[in-house]
C-alpha positions as a Markdown table, in Angstrom:
| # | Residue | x | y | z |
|---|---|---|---|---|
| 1 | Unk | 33.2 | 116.6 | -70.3 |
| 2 | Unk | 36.5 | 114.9 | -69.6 |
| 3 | Unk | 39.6 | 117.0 | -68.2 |
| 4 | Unk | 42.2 | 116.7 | -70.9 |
| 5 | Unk | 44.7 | 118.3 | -68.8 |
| 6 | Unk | 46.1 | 118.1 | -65.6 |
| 7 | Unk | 46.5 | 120.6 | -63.4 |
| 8 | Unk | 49.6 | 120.7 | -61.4 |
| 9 | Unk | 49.1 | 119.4 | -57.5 |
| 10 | Unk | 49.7 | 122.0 | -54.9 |
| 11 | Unk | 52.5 | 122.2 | -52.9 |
| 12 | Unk | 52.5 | 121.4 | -49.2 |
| 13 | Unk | 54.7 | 123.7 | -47.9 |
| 14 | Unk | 55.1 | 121.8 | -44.7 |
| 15 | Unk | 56.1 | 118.7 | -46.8 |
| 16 | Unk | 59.6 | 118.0 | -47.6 |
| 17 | Unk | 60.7 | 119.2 | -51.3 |
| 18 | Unk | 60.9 | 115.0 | -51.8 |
| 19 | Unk | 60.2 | 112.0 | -49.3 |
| 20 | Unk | 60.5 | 108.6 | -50.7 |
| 21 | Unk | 59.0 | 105.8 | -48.5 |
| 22 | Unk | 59.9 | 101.8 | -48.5 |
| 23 | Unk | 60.0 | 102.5 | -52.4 |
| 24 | Unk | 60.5 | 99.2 | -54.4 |
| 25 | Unk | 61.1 | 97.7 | -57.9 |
| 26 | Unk | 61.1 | 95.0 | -59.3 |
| 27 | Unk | 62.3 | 93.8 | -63.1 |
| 28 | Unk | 62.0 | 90.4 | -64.1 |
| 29 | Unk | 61.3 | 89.2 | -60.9 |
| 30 | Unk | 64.8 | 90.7 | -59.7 |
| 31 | Unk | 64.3 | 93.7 | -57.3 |
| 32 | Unk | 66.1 | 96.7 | -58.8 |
| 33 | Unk | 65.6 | 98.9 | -55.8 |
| 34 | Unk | 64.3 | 97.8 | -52.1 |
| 35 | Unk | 63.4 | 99.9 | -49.3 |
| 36 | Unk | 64.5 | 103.1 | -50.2 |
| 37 | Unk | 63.1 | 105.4 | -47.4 |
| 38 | Unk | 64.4 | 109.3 | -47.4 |
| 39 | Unk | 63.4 | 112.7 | -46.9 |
| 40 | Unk | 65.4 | 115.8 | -48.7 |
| 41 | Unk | 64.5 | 119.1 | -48.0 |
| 42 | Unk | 64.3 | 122.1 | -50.2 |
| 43 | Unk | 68.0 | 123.9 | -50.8 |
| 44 | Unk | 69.8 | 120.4 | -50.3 |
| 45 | Unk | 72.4 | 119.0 | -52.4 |
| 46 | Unk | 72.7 | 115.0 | -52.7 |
| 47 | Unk | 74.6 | 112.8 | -54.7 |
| 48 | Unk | 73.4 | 109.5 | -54.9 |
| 49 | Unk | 76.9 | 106.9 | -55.1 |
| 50 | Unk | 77.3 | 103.2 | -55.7 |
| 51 | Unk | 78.3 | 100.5 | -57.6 |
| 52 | Unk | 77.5 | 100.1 | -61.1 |
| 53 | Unk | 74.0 | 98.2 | -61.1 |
| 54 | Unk | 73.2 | 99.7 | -57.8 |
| 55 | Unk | 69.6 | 101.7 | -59.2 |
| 56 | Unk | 71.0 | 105.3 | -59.5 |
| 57 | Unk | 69.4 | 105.9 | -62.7 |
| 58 | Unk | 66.3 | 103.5 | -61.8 |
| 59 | Unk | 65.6 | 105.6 | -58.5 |
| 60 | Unk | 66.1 | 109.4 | -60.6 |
| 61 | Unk | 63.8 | 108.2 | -62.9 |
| 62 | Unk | 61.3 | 107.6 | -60.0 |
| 63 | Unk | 61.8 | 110.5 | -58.2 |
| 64 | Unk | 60.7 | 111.9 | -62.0 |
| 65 | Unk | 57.2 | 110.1 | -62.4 |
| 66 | Unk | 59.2 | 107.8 | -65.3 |
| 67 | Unk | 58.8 | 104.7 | -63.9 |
| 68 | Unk | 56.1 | 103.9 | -61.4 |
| 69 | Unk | 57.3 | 101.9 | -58.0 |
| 70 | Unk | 55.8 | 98.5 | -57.6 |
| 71 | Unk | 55.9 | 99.1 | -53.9 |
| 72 | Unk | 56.3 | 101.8 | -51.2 |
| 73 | Unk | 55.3 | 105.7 | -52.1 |
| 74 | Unk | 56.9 | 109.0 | -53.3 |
| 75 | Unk | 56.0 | 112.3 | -52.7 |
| 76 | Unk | 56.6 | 115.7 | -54.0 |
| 77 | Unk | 55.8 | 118.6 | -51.8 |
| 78 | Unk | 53.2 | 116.1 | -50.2 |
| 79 | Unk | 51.7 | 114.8 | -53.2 |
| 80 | Unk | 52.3 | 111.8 | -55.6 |
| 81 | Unk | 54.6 | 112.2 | -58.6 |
| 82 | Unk | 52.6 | 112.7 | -62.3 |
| 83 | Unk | 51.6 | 116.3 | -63.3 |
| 84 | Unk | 54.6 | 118.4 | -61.4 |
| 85 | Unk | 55.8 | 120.9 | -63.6 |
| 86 | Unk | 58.7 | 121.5 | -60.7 |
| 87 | Unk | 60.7 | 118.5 | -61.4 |
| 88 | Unk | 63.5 | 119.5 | -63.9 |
| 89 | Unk | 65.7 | 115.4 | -64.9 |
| 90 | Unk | 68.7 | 115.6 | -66.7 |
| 91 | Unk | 69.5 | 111.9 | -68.0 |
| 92 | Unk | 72.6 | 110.6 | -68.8 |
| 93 | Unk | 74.8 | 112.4 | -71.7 |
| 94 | Unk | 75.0 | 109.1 | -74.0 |
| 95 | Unk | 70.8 | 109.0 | -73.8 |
| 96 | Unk | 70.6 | 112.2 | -75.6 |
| 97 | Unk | 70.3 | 112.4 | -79.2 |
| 98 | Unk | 72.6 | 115.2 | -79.8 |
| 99 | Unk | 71.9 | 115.7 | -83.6 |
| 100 | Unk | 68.5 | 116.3 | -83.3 |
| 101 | Unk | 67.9 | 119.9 | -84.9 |
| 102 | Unk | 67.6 | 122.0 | -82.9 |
| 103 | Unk | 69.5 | 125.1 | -81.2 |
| 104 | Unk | 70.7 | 125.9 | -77.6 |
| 105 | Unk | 67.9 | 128.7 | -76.9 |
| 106 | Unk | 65.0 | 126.2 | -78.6 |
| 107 | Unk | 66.8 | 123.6 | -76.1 |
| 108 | Unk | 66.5 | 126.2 | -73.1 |
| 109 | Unk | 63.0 | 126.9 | -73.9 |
| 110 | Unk | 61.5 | 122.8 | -73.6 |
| 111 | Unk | 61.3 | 124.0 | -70.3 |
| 112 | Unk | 59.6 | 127.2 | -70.1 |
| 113 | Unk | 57.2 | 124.9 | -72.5 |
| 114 | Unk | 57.1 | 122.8 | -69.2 |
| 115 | Unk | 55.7 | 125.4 | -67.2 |
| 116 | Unk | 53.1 | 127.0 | -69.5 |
| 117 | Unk | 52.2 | 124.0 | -70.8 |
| 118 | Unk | 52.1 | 122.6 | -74.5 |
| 119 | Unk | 49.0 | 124.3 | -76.5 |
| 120 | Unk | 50.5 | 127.9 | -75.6 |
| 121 | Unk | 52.9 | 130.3 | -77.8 |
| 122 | Unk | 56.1 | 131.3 | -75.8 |
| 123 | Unk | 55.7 | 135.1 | -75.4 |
| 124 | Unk | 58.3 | 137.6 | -75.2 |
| 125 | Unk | 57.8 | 137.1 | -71.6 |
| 126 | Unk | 59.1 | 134.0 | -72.1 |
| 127 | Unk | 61.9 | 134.3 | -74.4 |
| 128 | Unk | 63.0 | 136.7 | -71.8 |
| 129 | Unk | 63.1 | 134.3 | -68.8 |
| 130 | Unk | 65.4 | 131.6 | -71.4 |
| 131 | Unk | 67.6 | 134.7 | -72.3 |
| 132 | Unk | 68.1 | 135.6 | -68.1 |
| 133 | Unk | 68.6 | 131.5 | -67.9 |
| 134 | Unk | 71.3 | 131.7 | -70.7 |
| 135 | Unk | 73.2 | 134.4 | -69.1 |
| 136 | Unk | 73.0 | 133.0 | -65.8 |
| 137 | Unk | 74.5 | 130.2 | -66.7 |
| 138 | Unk | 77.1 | 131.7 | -68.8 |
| 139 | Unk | 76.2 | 130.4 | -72.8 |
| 140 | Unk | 74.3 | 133.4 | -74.3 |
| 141 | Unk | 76.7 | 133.8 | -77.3 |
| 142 | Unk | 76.3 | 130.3 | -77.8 |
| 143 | Unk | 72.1 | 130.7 | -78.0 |
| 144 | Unk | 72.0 | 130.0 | -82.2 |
| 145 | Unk | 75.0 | 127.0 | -81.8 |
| 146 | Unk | 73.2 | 123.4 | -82.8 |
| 147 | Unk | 73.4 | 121.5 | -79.4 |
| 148 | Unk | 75.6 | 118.8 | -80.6 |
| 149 | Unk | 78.2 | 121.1 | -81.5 |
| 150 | Unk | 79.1 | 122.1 | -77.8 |
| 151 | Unk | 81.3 | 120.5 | -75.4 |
| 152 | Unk | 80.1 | 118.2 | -72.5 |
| 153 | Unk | 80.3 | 120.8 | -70.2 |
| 154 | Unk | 78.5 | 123.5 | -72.2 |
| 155 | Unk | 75.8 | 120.8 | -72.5 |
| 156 | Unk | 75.3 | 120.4 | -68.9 |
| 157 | Unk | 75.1 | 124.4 | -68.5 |
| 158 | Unk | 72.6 | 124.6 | -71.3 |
| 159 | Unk | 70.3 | 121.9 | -69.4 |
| 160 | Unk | 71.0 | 123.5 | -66.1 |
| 161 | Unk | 69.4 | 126.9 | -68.0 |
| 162 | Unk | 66.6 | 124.8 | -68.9 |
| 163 | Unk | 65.8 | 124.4 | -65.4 |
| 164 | Unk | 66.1 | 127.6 | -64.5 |
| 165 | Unk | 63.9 | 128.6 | -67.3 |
| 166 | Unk | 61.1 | 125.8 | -65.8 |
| 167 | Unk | 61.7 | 127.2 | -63.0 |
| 168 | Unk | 62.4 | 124.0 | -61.1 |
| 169 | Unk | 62.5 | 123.6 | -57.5 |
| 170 | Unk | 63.4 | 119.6 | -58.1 |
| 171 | Unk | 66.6 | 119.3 | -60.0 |
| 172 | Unk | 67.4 | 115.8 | -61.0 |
| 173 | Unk | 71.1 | 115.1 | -62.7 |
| 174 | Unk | 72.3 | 111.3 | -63.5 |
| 175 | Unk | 75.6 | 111.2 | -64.0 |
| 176 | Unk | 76.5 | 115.0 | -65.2 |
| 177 | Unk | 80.3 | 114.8 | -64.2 |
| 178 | Unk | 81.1 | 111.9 | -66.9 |
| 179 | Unk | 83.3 | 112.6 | -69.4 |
| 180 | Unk | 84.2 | 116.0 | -67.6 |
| 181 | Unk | 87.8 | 117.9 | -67.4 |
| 182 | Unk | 88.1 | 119.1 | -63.7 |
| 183 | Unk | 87.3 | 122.8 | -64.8 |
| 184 | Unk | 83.8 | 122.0 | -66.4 |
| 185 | Unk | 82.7 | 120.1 | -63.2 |
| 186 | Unk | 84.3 | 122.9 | -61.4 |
| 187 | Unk | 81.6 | 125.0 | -63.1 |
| 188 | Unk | 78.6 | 122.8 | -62.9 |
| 189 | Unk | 79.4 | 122.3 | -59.4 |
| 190 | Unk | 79.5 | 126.2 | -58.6 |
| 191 | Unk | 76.2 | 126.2 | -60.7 |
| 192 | Unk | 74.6 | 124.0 | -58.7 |
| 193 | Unk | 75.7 | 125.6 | -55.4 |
| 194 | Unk | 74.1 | 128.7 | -56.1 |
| 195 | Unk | 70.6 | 126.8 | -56.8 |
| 196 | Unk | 71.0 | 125.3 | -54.0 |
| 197 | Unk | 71.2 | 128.7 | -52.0 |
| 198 | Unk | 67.9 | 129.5 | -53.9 |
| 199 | Unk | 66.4 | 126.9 | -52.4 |
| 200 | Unk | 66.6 | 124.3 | -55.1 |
| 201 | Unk | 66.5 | 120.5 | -54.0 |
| 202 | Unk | 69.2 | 118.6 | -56.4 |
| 203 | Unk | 69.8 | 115.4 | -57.0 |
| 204 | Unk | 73.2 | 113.7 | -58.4 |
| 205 | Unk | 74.3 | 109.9 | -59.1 |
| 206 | Unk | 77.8 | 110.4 | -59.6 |
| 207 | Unk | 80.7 | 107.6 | -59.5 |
| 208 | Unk | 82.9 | 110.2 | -58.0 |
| 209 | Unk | 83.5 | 109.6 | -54.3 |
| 210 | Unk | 85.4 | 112.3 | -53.8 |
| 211 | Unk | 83.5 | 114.8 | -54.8 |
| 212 | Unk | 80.1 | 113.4 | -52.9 |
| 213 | Unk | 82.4 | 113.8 | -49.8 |
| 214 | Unk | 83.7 | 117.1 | -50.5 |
| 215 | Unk | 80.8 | 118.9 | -52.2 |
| 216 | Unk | 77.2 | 117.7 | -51.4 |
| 217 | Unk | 75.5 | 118.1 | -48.4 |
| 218 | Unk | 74.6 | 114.8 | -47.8 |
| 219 | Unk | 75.0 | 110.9 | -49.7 |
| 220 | Unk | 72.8 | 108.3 | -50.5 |
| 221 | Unk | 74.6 | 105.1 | -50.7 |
| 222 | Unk | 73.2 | 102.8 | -52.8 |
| 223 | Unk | 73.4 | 99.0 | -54.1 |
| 224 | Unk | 69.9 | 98.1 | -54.7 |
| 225 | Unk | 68.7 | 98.9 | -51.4 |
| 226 | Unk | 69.6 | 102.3 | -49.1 |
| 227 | Unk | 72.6 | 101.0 | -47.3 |
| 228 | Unk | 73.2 | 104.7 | -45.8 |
| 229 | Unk | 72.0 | 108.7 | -46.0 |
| 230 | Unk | 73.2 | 111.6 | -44.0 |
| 231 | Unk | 76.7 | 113.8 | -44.1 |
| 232 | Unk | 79.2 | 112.5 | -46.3 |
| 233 | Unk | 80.6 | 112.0 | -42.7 |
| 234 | Unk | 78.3 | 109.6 | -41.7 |
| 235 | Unk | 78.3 | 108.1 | -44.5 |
| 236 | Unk | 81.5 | 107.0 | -46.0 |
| 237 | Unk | 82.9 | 105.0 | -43.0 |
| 238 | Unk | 84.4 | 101.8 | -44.0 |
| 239 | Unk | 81.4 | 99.0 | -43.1 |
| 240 | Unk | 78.9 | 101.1 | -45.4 |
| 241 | Unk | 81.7 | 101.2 | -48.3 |
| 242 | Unk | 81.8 | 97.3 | -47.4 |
| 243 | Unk | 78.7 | 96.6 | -47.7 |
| 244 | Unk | 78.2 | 98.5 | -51.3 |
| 245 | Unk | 81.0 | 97.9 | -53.2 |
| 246 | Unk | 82.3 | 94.4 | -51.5 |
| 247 | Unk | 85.7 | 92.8 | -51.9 |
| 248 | Unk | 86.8 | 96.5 | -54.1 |
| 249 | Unk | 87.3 | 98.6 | -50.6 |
| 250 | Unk | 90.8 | 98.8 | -49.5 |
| 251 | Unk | 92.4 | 101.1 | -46.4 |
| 252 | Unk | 95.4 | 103.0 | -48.0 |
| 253 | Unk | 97.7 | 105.5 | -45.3 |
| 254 | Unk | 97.3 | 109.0 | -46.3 |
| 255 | Unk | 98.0 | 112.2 | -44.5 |
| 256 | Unk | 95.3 | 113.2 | -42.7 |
| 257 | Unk | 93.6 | 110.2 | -42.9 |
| 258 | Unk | 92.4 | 107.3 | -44.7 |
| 259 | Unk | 92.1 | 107.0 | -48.5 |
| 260 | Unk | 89.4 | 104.6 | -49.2 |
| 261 | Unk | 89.6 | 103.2 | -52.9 |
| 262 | Unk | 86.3 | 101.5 | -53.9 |
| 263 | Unk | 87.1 | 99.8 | -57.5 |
| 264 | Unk | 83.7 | 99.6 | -59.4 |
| 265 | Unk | 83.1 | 96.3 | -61.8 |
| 266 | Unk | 82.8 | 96.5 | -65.2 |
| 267 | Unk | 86.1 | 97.8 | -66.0 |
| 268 | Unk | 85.2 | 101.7 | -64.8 |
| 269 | Unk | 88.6 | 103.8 | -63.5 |
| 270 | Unk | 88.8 | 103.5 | -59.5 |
| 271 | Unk | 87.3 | 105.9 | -57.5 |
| 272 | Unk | 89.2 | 107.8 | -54.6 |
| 273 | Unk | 87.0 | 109.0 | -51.3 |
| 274 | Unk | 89.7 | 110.5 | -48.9 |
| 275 | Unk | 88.1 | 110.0 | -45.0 |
């Protein structure tokens, strides 16, 4: 008889939370991504910068089991993606059809789905774990409000509770910051920082320089191929910035240091990075 579902691989707890090896894509003959190699441990927190065009999405949506590399390997806790019920992805806001019916705890509870799979009845059990998840993230008055009615920043909290509620130990975000005020990213930020000290890996594409330098843990710097990863340190030094965003880097004084402006193409606001 055939298995009609898949049990979940494993971890390897030796293994890096993620490793990603020589990964490559091609679309329409055009490579998308090229030999992205990197390793990220559990508890880390990366943002993944570059130009517009430069595979942020493309390489999140790997990392997810969405799209399938044409070359190279990825590997969660040691295995391949496809059946990992630890991966939590967040797309971008504008992919997300917000009038769909349904409520912030039903939203909250797609992932404990997730994690005891789709032919079982939540229990109270359950119901509890989205109701800790609510609080945690600071949105249980707003468990009945329809999901379109909430504010960018309320939306990212809710899907950050849907993690939690999954209980994901892979968080993948693309491009949660857009559209922000400074005080909702001031929150998501925090948020994240306190899964991180649980041991969460995350993952963020962000157009926001400054706050890869200042906040994550490490960068990966792309534009179609891994031009740099480490410490924000290491990795926003003027010949990498070069190299990614071109002719649009430009050396301004500033106390303290260097502000490096890296103007993105297609009409985006600049983005500040200060050295």
């Amino acid at each position: 008889m055939a298995q009609l579902i898949t049990r979940p691989p494993s971890h390897n707890l030796e293994a890096p939370a993620l490793s990603m090896e020589a990964v490559h894509l091609e679309y329409d003959g055009n490579a998308v991504l090229s030999s992205v190699t990197a390793k990220i441990q559990s508890g880390e927190l990366v943002a993944i910068v570059g130009p517009n065009g430069a595979g942020k999405t493309t390489l999140l949506k790997i990392v997810a089991g969405i799209l399938k590399p044409d070359k190279g390997s990825v590997h969660v806790f040691g295995h391949r993606p496809g059946g990992h019920v630890c991966i939590a992805y967040v797309p971008q806001r504008s992919q997300v059809d917000w009038s769909f019916p349904v409520n912030v705890a039903e939203v909250v509870m797609m992932g404990r789905i997730r994690k005891i799979g789709p032919f079982r009845w939540p229990s109270k059990d359950d119901w509890q774990f989205v109701r800790q998840a609510l609080q945690r993230v600071g949105m249980t008055q707003y468990a009945d409000r329809q999901i379109g009615e909430l504010s960018g920043g309320q939306q990212q909290r809710v899907f950050l509770a849907q993690a939690l509620a999954q209980e994901a130990e892979i968080i993948l975000l693309d491009e949660p910051f857009t559209g922000l005020d400074i005080s909702s990213q001031e929150v998501i930020i925090s948020m994240l920082q306190e899964l991180k000290e649980s041991s969460v890996a995350i993952l963020v594409s962000t157009h926001d320089l400054s706050l890869a330098n200042e906040r994550f843990d490490k960068v990966m710097l792309l534009n179609r191929r891994l031009i740099a990863f480490g410490a924000p340190g290491e990795v926003f030094i003027r010949s990498h910035l070069l190299e990614a965003y071109g002719g649009h880097v430009h050396d301004l004084p500033q106390a303290g240091g260097t502000m490096v402006l890296a103007e993105p193409c297609c009409g985006e606001d600049p983005e500040v990075d200060r050295g």
